[in-house]
C-alpha positions in Angstrom: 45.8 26.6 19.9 46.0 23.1 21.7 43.5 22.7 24.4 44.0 20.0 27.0 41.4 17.6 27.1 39.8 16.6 31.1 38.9 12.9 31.8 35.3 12.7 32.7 33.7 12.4 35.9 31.3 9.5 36.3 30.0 10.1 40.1 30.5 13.0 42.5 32.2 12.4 45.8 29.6 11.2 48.2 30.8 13.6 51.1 30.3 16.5 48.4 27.6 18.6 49.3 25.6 19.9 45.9 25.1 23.1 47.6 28.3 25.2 48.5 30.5 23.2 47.2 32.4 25.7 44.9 33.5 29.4 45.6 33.6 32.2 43.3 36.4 34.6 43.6 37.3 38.4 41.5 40.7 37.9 40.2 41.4 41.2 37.4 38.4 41.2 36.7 37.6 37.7 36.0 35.5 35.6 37.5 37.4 32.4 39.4 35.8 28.6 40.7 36.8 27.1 43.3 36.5 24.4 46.0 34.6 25.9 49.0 36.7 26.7 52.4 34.6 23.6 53.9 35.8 21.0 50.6 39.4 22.5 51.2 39.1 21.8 54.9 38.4 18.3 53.8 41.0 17.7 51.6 43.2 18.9 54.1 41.9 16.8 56.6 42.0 13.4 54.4 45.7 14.9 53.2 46.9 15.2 56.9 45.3 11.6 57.9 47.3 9.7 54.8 50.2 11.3 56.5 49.9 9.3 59.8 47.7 6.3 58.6 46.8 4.8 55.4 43.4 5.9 54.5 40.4 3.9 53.8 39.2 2.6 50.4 36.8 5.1 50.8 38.3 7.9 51.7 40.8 7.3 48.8 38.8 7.4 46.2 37.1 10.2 48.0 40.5 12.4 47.6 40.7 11.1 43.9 37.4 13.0 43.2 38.6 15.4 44.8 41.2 16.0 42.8 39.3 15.1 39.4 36.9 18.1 40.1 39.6 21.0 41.3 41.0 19.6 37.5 37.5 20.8 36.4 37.8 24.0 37.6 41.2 24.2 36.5 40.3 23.7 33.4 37.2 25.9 33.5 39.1 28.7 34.8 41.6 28.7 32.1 38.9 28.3 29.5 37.7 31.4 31.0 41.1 33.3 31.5 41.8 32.7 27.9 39.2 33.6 26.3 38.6 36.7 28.3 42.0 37.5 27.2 41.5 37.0 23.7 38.9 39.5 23.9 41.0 41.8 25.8 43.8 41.6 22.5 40.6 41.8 19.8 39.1 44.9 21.6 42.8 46.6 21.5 44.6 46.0 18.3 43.6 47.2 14.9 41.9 44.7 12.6 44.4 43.7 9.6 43.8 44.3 6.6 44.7 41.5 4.3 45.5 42.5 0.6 45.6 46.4 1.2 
């Protein structure tokens, strides 16, 4: 099994708060990150403002954080999702037997 491989982080957006940030859903029974309604508000608001005027430098690299971190939690969901399936397919099939 290939797992894709994340580019690390070096700083956190500035605007991000450390508290809140990230929502936790129930999705079949698995537990799902996400941003927070007020960090999607945010993106939506910087996305909405590039459509009418450039943005700054600064809100640029801002929405390239942005989008580094929901790869994150992309990437820890599916870490997640995967492995609680592969539990899910251990628990319910028969262990081979090899050489029977």
């Amino acid at each position: 099994m290939t797992t894709s491989l994340i580019s690390p982080i070096t700083t956190l957006p500035k605007n991000l708060p450390l508290d809140g940030a990230i929502a936790i859903t129930l999705q079949d029974g698995v537990m799902i990150f996400r941003a927070s309604q007020n960090i999607q508000k945010r993106i939506e608001n910087l996305l909405d403002k590039r459509e009418e005027t450039p943005l700054t430098e600064t809100e640029e690299q801002e929405l390239d954080d942005f989008a580094a971190i929901d790869d994150y939690l992309s990437f820890v969901n599916r870490m997640i999702r995967n492995n609680f399936l592969l539990e899910s397919i251990t628990k319910t099939q028969p262990e081979i037997q090899h050489g029977a």
